[in-house]
N, C-alpha and C positions, 0 to 999 in steps of 0.2 A: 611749524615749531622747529624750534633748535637744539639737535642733540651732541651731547659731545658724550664720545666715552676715550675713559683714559687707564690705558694699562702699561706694563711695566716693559715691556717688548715685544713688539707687535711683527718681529722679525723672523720668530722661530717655526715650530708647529706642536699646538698643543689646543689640549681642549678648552681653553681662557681665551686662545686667539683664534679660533675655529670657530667659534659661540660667536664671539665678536665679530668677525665677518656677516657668519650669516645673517645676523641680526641687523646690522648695516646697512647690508644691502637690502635686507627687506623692508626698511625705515626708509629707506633711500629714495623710494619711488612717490612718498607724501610729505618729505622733513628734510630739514638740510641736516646731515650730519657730517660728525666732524672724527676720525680717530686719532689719536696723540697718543704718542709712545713715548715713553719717559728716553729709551737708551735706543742706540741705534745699533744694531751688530752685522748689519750686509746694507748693500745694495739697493736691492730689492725683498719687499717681505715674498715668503714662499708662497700664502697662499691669497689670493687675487681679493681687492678691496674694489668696491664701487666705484668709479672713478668721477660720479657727476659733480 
């Protein structure tokens, strides 16, 4: 299955982007998912996304 989640900045640290990770990576092992972040404000997001 295909999952997309989409939130508004997926850059910072809070509990919308923290949720969303875990939840990620835990889909990640049976689903393709996808996250898409509206704005970009670094680099790198702070806290680490599933990379498959």
């Amino acid at each position: 299955m295909k999952i997309a989640f989409l939130i508004n900045n997926a850059y910072g640290i809070g509990g919308t982007i923290r949720a969303t990770a875990n939840l990620s990576r835990a889909l990640a092992g049976r689903h393709e998912v996808e996250v898409v972040s509206v704005h970009r404000v670094a680099d790198e997001p702070e806290l680490a996304f599933d990379g498959r």
